[in-house]
N, C-alpha and C positions, 0 to 999 in steps of 0.2 A: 571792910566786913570783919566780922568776929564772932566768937563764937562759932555753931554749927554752919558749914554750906549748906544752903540745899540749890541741885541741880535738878533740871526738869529736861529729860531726854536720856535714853541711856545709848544713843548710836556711840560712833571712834570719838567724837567731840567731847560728848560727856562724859564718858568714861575717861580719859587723857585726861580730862580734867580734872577728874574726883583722882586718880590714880597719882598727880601730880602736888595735888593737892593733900591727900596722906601722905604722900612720900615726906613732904612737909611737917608733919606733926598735927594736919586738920582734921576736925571730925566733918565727915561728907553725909550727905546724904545725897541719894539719886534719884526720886523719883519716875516713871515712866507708865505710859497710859497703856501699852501694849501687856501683854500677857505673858512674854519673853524677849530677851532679846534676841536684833537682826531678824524680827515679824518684818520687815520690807522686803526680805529678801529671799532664796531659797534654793543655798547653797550653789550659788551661780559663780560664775569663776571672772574677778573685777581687776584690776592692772593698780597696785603703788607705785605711781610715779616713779622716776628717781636721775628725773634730767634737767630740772631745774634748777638747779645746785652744785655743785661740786663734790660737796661732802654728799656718802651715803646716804640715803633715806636711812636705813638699817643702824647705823650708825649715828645719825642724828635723834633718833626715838632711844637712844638708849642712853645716851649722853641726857634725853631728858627725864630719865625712869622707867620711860616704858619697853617693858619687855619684849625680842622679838620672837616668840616662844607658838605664832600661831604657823598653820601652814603655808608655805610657803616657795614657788618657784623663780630661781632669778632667769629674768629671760635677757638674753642679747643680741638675738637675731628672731628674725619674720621677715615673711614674705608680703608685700602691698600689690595692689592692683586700681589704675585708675579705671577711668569709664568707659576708655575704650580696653577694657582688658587686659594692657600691655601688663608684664610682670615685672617688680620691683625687690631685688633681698634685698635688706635691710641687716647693718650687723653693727656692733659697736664693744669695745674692747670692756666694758662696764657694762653692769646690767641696766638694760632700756628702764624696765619694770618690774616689780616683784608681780607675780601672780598669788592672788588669795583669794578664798574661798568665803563667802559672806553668806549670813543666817546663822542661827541657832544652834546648829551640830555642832560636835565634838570640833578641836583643827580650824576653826572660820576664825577670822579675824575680831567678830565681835563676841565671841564666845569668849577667846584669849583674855580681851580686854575686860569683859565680866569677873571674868576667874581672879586677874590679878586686884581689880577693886578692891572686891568681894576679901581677898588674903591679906590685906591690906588692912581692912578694918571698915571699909564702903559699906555704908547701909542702900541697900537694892530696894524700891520699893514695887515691885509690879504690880499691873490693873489700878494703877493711881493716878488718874488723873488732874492735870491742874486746870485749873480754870480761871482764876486770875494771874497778870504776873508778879504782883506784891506776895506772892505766896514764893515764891523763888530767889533765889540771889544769884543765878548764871542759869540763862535761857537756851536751850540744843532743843529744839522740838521738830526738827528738820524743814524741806525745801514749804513754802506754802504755797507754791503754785507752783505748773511746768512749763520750765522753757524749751527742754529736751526731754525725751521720754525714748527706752530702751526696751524693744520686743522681741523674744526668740525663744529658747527652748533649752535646758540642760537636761544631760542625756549621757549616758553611757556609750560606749566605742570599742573598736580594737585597732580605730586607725593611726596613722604615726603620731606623737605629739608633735606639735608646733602653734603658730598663731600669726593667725591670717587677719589683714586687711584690707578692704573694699573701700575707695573714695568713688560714689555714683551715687547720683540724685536718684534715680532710679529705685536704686537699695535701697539707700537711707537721704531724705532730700536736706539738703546742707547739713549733712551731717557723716558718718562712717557706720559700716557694716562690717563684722568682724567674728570669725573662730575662733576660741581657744582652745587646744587639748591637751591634757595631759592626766597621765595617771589612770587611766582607763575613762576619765570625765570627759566631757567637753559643755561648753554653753557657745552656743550661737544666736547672732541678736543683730538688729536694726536701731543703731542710734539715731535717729529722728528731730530734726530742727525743728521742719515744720512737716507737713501731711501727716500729722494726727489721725484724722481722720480717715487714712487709705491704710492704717496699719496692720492689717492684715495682709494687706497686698504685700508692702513691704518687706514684710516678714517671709511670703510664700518665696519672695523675688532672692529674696537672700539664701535661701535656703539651696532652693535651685543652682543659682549662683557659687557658691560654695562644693557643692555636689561635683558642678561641672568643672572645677578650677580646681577645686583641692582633695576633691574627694571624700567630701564628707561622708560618715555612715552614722547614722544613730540607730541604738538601739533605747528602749522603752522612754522616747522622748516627753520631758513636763515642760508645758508653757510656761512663762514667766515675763514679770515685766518689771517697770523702775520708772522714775524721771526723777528731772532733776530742775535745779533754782538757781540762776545766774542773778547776780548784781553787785554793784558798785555801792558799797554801804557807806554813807557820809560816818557816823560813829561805829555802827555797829553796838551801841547801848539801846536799851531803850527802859527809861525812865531810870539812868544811872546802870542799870544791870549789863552784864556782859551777854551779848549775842553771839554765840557760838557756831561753828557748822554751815549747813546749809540754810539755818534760818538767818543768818546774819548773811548770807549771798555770798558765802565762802568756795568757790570749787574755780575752777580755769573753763572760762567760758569757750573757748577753743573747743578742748575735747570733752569738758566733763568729768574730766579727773580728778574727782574731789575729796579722796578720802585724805589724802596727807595734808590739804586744807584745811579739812575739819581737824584733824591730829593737831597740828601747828596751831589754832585760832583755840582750841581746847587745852595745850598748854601755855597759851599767850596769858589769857583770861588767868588760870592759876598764877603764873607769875605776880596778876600784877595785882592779885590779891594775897599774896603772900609780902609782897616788896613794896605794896601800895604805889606803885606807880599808874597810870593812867593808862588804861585799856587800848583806849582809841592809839594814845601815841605808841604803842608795843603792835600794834595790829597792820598802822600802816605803815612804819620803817619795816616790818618782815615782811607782811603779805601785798601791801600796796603796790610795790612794783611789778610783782609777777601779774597780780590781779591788772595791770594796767594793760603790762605786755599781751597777755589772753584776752581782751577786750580788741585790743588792737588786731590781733591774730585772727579774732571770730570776724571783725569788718573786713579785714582782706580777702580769708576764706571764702567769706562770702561774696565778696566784691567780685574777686579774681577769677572764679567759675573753675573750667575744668584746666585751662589753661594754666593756671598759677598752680592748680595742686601737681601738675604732672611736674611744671618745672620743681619746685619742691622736694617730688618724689624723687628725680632725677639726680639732685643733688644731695639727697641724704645718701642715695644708693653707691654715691660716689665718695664717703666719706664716712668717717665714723658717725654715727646715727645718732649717739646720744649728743655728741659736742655739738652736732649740727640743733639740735633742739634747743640747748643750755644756750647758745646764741639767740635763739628767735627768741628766748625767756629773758635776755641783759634790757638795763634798760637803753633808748638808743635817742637819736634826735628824730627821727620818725615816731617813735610811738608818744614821746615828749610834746610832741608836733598835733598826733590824733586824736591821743586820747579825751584832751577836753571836750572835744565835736562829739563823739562816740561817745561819752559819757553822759550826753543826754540824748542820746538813743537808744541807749543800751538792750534799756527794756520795750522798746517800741520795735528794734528790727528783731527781738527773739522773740514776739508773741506771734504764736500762731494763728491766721484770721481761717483755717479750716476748723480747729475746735472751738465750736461755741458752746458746747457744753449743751446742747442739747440735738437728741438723737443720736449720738456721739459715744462710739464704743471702745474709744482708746484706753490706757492703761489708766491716765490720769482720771478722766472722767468715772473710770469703773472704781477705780479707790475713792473717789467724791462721794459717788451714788451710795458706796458700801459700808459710807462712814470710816472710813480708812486713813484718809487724810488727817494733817493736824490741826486743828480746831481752837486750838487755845493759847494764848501768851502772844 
């Protein structure tokens, strides 16, 4: 490519991308169909990674340009709970996670990455919609369907900070229910594999749940929701162009922890149109392994029932937290072993058969109906 970029998508993806790609000497542009950035979100409190690796997340984003300038908590201890309620601390001599804040405001992490673009020499373009992908040269237009979908509530507090975990189908069915607070915030939410369609319930359950365990308190609480898009992308091009993000099936099918996915695949993509090397091969010497390990991780999860998450839990509680993660993330002769089987399942054991998409008042389905979803490329 030469000349002008144009990106289509302004999420962490796109943006890492244009931001990497000035740093470079490129002229960007960024196109984006929404009206602002971080319209998915609304200021809910989301976890950076930072156990797959060794090196920092923090320190990895800076080494590649991007600045870490947005707000920010490093967490290294929580408290988990399996299904029978037992309680689990959780601690690790490094941070688990960065905690940030996502939406539009001042402080969220795609605000940041706006700002630096934008300072940079990024041309922003809002309410621009694309509609063909010949119209683009790197595709972020985020997940186009849900495998997992995210219901709860951010809310204001005066309770302790901290951040709680819940493994119970109950909650959240193959999937985790979890608190965070800090800073007088909190967001509390039902991450949801499948029952789609009970999510309300889920959500009351968790709530409850939390209340009793941890003590939640909200004051002037706002709904909010998410989902998200798993898969195993053979290129991650399509028609030569780079797939960024969640729409190229970038995040760790496990939890859903997808923003450093999107970060890392949004500066792959700059790479290798600065260095002219090959997308695909930059995409799966960095992300293909993890993305395997997480594939393998979501089959056991779900294989292993309640039984496997408690031995799990048991074992991180007895150990440092993060190293116990950064192992399950190596590659091993087990997941060498599953992944091929599991790779053509992939998207057949994360579809939901409660949402059909009709009658259906999940988060996903309400962003379809609202015209919310992404529609193009």
């Amino acid at each position: 490519m030469t000349g002008e970029t144009t990106i289509v998508g302004a999420g962490p993806a796109g943006l890492a991308c244009a931001i990497a790609l000035a740093r470079a000497g490129r002229s960007v542009v960024v196109r984006e169909w929404h009206d602002r950035v971080g319209a998915r979100f609304h200021n809910d409190y989301q976890g950076l990674e930072n156990w797959s690796r060794d090196e920092d997340v923090l320190h990895e984003l800076k080494q590649a340009g991007i600045d870490t300038d947005f707000e920010k908590v490093a967490v290294s201890a929580g408290t988990a709970f399996d299904a029978k309620g037992r309680r689990y601390g959780l601690r690790s001599e490094q941070p688990l996670y960065y905690l940030v804040r996502r939406g539009s405001g001042q402080g969220t992490l795609d605000r940041a990455l706006l700002e630096q673009a934008i300072a940079l020499g990024v041309e922003v373009r809002f309410d621009d919609r694309v509609r063909e992908a010949r119209e683009a040269d790197i595709l972020a237009t985020g997940p186009r369907t849900a495998d997992a979908i995210a219901a709860g509530y951010v809310f204001e507090t005066d309770m302790a900070e901290g951040s709680w975990l819940a493994l119970d189908d109950d909650l959240a069915p193959s999937g985790y229910a979890y608190l965070l607070v800090y800073g007088g915030r909190g967001t509390v939410a039902s991450c949801m594999f499948r029952g789609f369609r009970e999510e309300a319930q889920h959500v009351a359950r968790t709530v409850k749940f939390f209340r009793d365990r941890a003590g939640l308190v909200m004051s002037n609480p706002k709904t909010f929701g998410g989902y998200g898009n798993f898969r195993f992308p053979y290129t991650a091009q399509q028609g030569g162009r780079p797939v960024i993000g969640e729409q190229g099936g970038f995040q760790d099918p496990l939890a859903g922890f997808g923003m450093l996915y999107a970060l890392r695949s949004g500066i792959l993509a700059a790479q290798s149109v600065i260095t002219g090397a090959r997308y695909s091969d930059l995409w799966q010497q960095s992300l293909g392994p993890l993305m395997k390990a997480g594939a393998v991780n979501r089959y056991l999860f779900n294989l292993g029932g309640d039984a496997l998450r408690c031995l799990a839990l048991s074992r991180l509680e007895h150990r440092d937290a993060r190293i116990g993660l950064q192992r399950a993330y190596r590659p091993s002769l087990i997941s060498a072993l599953l992944f091929p089987f599991i790779k053509t399942r992939i998207g057949v054991s994360l579809e939901d058969p409660s949402c059909s998409h009709e009658n259906c008042d999940c988060v996903w389905c309400r962003s379809v109906a609202q015209g919310n979803a992404p529609t193009c490329c």
